[in-house]
C-alpha positions as CSV (number, residue, x, y, z in Angstrom):
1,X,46.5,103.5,53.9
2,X,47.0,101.6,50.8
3,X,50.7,101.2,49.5
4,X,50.3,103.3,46.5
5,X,49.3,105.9,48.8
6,X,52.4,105.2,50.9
7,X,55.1,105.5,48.3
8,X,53.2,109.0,47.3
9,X,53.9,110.2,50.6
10,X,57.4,108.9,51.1
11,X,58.6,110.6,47.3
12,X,56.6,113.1,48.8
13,X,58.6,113.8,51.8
14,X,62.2,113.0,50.3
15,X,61.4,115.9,48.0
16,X,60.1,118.2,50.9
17,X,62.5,117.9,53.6
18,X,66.0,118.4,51.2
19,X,67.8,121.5,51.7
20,X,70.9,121.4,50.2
21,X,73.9,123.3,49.9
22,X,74.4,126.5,52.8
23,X,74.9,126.6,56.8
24,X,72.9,128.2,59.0
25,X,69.9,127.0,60.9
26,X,67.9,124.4,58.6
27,X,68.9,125.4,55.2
28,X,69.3,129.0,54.9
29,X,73.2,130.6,54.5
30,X,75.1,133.5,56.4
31,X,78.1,133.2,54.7
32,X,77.7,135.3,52.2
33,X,81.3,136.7,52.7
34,X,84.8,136.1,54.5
35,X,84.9,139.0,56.3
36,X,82.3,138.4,58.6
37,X,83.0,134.7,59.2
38,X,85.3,135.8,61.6
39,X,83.2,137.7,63.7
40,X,80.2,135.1,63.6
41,X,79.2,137.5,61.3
42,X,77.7,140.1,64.7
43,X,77.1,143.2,63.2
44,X,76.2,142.6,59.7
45,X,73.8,145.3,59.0
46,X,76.0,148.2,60.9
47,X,80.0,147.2,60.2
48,X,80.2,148.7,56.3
49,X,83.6,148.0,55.9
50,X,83.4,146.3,52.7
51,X,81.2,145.9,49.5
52,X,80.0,142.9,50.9
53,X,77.6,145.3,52.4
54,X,75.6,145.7,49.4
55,X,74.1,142.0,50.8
56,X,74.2,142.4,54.5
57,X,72.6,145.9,54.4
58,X,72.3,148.1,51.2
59,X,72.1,151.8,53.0
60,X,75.4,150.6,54.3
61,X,76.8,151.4,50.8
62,X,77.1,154.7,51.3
63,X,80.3,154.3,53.7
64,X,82.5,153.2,50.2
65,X,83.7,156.1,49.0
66,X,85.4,154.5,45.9
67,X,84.7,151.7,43.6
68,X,85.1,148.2,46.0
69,X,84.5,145.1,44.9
70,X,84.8,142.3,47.2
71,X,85.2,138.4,45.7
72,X,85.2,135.5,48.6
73,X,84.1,132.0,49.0
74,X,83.5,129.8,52.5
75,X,84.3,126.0,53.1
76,X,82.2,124.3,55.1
77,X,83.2,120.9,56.4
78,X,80.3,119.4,58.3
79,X,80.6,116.5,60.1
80,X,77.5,114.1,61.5
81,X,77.3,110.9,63.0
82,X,73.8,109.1,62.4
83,X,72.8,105.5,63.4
84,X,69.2,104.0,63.0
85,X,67.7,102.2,66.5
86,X,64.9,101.0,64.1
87,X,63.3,100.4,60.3
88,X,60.8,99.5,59.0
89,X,59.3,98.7,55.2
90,X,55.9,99.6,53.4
91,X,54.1,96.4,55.3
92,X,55.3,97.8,58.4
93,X,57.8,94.4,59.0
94,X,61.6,95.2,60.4
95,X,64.3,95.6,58.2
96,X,67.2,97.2,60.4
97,X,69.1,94.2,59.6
98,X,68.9,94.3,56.1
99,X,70.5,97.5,55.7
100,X,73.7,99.7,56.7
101,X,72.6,101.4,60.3
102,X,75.4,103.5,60.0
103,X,76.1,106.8,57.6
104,X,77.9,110.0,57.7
105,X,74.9,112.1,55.7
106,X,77.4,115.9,55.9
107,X,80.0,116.7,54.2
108,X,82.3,119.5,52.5
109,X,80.9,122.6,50.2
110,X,81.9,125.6,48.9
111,X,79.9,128.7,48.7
112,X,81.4,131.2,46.7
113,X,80.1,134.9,46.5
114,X,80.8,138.0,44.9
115,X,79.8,141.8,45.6
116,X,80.4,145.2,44.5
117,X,80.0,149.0,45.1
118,X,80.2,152.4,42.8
119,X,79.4,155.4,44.4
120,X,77.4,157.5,41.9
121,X,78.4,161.1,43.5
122,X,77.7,161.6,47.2
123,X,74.2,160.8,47.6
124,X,73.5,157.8,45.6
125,X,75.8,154.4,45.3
126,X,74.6,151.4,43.2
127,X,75.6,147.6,44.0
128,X,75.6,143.9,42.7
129,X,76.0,141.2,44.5
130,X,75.6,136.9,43.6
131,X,75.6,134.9,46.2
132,X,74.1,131.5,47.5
133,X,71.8,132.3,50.4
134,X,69.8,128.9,51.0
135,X,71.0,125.1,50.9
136,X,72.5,122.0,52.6
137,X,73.3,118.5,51.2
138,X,72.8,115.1,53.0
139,X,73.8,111.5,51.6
140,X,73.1,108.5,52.5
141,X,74.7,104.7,51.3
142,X,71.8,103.1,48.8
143,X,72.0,99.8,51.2
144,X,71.2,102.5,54.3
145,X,68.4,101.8,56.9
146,X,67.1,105.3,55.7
147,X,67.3,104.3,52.1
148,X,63.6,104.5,51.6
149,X,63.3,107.8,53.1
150,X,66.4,109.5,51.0
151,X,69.8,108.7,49.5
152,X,71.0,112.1,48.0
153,X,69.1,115.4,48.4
154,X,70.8,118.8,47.1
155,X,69.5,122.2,46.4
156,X,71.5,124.4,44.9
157,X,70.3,128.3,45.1
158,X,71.8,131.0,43.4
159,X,70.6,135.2,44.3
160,X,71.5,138.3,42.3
161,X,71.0,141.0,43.5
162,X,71.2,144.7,42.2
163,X,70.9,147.5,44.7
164,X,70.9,151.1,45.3
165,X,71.6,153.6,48.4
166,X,70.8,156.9,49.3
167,X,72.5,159.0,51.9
168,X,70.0,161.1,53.0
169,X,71.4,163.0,55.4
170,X,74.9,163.1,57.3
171,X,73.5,160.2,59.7
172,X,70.5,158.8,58.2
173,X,71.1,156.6,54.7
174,X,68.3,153.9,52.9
175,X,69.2,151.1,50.7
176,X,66.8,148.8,49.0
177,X,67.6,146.0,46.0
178,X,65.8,143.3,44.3
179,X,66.5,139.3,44.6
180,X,66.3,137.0,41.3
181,X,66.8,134.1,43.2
182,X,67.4,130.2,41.2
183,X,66.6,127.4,43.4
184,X,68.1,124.0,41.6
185,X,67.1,120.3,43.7
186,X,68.2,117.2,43.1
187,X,66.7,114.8,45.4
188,X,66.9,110.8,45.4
189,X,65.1,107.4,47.5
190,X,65.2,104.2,47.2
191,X,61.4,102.2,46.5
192,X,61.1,98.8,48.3
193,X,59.5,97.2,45.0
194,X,60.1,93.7,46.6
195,X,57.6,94.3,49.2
196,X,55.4,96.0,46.7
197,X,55.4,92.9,44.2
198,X,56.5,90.0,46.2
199,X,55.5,91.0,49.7
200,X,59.6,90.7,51.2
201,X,61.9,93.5,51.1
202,X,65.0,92.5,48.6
203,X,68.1,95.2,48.6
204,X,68.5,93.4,45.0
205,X,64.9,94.7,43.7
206,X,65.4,98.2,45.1
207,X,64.0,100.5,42.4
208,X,65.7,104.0,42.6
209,X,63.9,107.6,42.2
210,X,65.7,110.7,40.9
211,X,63.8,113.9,41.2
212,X,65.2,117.2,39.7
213,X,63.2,120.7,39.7
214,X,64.0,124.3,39.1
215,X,62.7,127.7,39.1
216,X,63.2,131.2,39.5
217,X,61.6,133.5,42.4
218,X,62.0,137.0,42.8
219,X,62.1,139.1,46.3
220,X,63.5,142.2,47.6
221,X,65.2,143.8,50.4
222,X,66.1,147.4,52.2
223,X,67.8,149.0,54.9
224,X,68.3,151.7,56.8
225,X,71.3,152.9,58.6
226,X,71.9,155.8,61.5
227,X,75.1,156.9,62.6
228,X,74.7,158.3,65.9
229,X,78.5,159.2,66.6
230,X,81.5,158.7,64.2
231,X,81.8,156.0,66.8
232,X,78.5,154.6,67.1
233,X,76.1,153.3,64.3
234,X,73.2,151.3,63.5
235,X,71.9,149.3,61.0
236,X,68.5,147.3,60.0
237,X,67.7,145.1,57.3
238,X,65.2,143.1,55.7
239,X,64.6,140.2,52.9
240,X,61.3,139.7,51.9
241,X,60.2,136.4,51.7
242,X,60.7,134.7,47.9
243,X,58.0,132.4,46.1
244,X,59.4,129.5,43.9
245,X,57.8,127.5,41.7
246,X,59.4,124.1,41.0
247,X,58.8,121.7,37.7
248,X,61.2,119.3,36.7
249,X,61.2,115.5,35.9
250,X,61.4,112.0,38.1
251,X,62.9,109.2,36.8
252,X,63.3,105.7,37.6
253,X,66.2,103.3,37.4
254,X,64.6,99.8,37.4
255,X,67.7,98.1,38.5
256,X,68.0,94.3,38.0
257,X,64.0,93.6,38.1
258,X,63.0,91.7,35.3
259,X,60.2,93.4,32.1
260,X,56.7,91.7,34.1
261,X,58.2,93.6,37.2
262,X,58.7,97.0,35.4
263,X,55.5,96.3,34.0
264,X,53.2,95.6,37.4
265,X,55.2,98.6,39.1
266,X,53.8,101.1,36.2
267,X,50.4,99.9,36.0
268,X,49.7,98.9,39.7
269,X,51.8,101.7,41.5
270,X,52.6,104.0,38.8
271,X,56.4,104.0,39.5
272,X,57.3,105.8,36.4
273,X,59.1,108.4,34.8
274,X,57.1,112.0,35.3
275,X,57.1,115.6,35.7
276,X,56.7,117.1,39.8
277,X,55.9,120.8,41.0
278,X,55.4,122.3,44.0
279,X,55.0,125.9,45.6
280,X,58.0,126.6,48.5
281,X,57.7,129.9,50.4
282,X,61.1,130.7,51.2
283,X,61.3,132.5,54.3
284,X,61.7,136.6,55.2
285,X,64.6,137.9,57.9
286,X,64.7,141.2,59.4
287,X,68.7,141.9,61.2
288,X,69.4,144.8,63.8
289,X,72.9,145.1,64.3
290,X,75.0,147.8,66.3
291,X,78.9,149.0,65.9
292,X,80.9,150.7,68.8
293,X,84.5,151.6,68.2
294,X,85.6,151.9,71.9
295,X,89.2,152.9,71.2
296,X,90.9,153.9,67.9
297,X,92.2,150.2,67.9
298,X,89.1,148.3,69.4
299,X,85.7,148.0,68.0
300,X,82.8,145.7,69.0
301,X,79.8,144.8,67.6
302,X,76.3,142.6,67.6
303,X,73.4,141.0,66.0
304,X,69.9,140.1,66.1
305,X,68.8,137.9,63.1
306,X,65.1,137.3,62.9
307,X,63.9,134.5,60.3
308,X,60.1,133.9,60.0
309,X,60.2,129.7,59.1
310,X,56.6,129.2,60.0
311,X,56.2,130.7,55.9
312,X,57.7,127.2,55.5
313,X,54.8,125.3,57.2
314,X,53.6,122.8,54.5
315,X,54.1,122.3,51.1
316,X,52.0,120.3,48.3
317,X,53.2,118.5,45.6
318,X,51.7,117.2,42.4
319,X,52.6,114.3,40.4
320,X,52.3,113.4,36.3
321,X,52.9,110.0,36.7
322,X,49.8,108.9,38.3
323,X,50.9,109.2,41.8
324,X,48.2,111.1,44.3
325,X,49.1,114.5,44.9
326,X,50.2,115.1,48.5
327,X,50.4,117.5,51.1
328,X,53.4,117.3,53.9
329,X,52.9,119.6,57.2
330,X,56.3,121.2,57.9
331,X,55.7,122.7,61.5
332,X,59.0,124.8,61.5
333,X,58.7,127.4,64.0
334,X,60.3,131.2,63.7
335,X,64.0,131.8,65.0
336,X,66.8,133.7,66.0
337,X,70.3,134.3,66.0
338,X,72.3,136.3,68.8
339,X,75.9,137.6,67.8
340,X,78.5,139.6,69.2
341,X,82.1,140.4,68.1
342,X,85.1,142.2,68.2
343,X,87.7,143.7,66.0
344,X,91.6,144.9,67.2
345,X,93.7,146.6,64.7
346,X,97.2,145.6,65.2
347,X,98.6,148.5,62.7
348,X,97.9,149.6,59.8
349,X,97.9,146.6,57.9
350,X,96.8,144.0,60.3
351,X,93.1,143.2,62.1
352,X,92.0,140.8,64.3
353,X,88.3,139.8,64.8
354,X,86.5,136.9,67.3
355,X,83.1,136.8,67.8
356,X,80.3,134.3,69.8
357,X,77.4,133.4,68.2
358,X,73.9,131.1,68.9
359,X,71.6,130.0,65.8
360,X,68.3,128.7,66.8
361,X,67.0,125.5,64.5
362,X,63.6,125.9,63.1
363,X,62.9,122.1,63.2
364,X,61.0,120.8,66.4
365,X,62.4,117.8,67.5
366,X,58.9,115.7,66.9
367,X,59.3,116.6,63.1
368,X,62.8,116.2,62.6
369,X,63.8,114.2,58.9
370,X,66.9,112.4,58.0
371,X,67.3,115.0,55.1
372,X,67.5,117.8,57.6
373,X,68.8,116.7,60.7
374,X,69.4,120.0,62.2
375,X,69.3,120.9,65.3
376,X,70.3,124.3,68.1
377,X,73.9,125.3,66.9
378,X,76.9,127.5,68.8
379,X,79.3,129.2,67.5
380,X,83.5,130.1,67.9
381,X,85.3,132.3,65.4
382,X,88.1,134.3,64.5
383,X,89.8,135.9,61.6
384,X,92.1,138.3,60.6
385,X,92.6,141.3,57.7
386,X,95.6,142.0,55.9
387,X,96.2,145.7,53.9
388,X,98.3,145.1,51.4
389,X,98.1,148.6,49.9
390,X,95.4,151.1,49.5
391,X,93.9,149.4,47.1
392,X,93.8,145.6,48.3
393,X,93.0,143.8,51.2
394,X,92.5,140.3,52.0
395,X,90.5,138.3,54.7
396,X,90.4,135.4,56.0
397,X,88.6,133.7,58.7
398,X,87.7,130.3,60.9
399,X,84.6,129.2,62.8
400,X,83.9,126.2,64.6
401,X,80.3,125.5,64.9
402,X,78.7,123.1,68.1
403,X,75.3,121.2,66.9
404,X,73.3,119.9,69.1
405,X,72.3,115.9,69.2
406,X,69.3,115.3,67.9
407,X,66.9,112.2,67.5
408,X,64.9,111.3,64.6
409,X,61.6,109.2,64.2
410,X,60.4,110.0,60.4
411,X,57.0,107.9,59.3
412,X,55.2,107.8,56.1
413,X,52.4,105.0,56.6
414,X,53.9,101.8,57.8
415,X,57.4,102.7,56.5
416,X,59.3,104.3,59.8
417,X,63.1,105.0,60.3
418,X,64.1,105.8,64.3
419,X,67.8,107.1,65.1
420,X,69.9,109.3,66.8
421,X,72.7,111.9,65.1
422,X,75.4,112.4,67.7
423,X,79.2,113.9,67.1
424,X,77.6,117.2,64.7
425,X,79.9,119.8,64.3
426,X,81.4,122.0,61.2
427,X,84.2,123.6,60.4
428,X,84.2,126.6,58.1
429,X,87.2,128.6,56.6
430,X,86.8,131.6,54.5
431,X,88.5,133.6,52.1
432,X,88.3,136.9,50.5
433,X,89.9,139.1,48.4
434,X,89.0,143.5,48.3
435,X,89.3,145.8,45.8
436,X,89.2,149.6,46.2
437,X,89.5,151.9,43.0
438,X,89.5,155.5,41.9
């Protein structure tokens, strides 16, 4: 494999394997409320309480009787330990000791979301919700072991989505809604342009890469819910999967190298400013969830999420700038998430909530990448509701999440990184603030 070949497949793969923003397994987002944080979010699609519904489930709408509009946003602090065993450059020589073996590649974000409700008359209830359903972020020092594999990747995603619900009959209710999803990525490497022109890697002739691309993609989802009881009821929902077509631009920062340098890396290895695209299929997730009030005070519920990741199983990207265009096999396989959770109302104006909860990773451990280093994750939480009135209520919740250690050896020709990401864990806190009117 020739180098020019090589630095295709490493921008390639930088620009693949970044996720950034949300947390969940790989790069796709449950927090798309407070509330539920508390509970590990068991029993999305059957709880209703909320018009945070109008995401989890849209036939649950039809439990809001008034006008409810919930507003919340989650803090996730994720922490991650990563050290590299081994590097090596484009020629396939060592160069663990020319860079930082150490980096922290998590850290804090925010996702903030808002949803609302208005019952229509009995039978039919509309609903809006925006909300940031897929992402991650990873960083990594410039001078890092990794640095030819990825500095900086973020995505950014944002979904609307209208909905409607129909209560057909006194148990049986169906909600369905469309997603206008915007997927932003910024995604940047470090090029080894002192192999590439003098034969030695040189930290000082590093050339940098900064890839941006953004589209729209549209989806849709439904739901049905059955209340068996005034006690009992289920719930089942489904996101389709969504298409997105990326185009944006790469550019290159040139450093400290000198005009012939610039010149040779154009014309020999066409390192140059360009435009990218690709195709991402973003993947489809069916939830069953079930809600049991046991006692007037005590409630418990669970969940079954269902996420079909092997629609992520290779992507191929295409180049202006002379660069080949390239194809990089994902291998993700399918997942699930087991939930289960409890409420306890204390009176009338306080709740508490726990709740369990185990997230299956998509990404095998023989294809895992420094700009997804994800892994199996567990799950603690608990949270609490506070009534101020009739109309408001606030909620706030906690979760500690376990994940796993996990190993990475990512190649791309001669170019390798090996190392291990130990002490991974996140905190997430949540907030939200409900409104009930008319």
């Amino acid at each position: 494999m020739t180098h020019k070949q090589q630095l295709t497949i490493a921008v390639f793969s930088l620009t693949l394997f970044a996720s950034p923003l949300a947390f969940a397994s790989a790069y796709q987002s449950f927090e798309q409320n407070a509330s539920g944080l508390g509970e590990s979010y068991a029993g999305s699609a059957s709880k209703a309480e909320d018009a945070t519904v109008e995401y989890d489930n849209p036939a649950g709408m039809v439990r809001m009787k008034r006008v409810a509009i919930s507003l919340s946003t989650v803090a996730v602090n994720a922490h991650s330990d990563f050290r590299a065993t081994g590097a090596t450059n484009v020629a396939g020589a060592d160069i663990l000791s020319t860079g930082n073996p150490k980096a922290h590649p998590l850290g804090t974000d925010y996702l903030p979301a808002f949803h609302a409700v208005i019952p229509v008359n009995q039978r039919i209830f509309l609903g809006l919700g925006v909300s940031v359903p897929f992402g991650l972020e990873t960083n990594y020092p410039d001078n890092s072991a990794a640095r030819y594999f990825g500095t900086h990747s973020q995505i950014t995603t944002v979904n609307i989505n209208p909905s409607i619900a129909f209560a057909l009959t006194n148990r049986w209710s169906f909600g369905v809604g469309v997603d206008a999803l915007y997927l932003k990525s910024e995604l940047d490497e470090q090029v080894d342009a002192g192999v590439l022109l003098h034969g030695a890697t040189d930290v000082s002739s590093d050339v940098g890469i900064k890839n941006s691309a953004s589209d729209w993609g549209y989806g849709w989802n439904a739901g049905i819910l059955y209340q068996l009881s005034p006690d009992t009821r289920f719930g089942l929902s489904y996101r389709s999967q969504i298409f997105v077509k990326p185009t944006g631009k790469s550019k290159v920062d040139m450093g400290a190298l000198n005009s012939t340098d610039q010149t040779n890396l154009r014309n020999l290895y066409h390192i140059q400013d360009g435009d990218v695209s690709t195709r991402i299929t973003l993947p489809e997730t069916v939830v069953f969830s079930a809600f049991q009030q046991m006692t007037p005070k005590w409630s418990v519920m669970g969940s079954v999420t269902y996420t079909r990741w092997e629609r992520f199983d290779y992507l191929t990207m295409q180049f202006t700038s002379g660069l080949s265009d390239a194809t990089v096999h994902e291998n993700f396989h399918n997942t699930f998430k087991y939930a289960v959770g409890t409420e306890y109302c204390l009176n009338s104006n306080w709740l508490l909530r726990a709740g369990l909860a185990y997230d299956e990773s998509p990404v095998k451990n023989a294809y895992r990448t420094i700009a997804l280093p994800d892994a199996n994750r567990e799950w603690v939480s608990f949270g609490i509701r506070y009534r101020m009135n009739h109309m408001f209520s606030v909620d706030a919740g906690y979760a500690y999440v376990h994940i796993n250690r996990g190993s990475v050896h990512q190649t791309s020709g001669s170019e390798s990184i090996t190392g291990d990401y130990r002490s991974n864990y996140a905190n997430l806190i949540g907030l939200q603030i409900n409104g009930a009117f008319g």
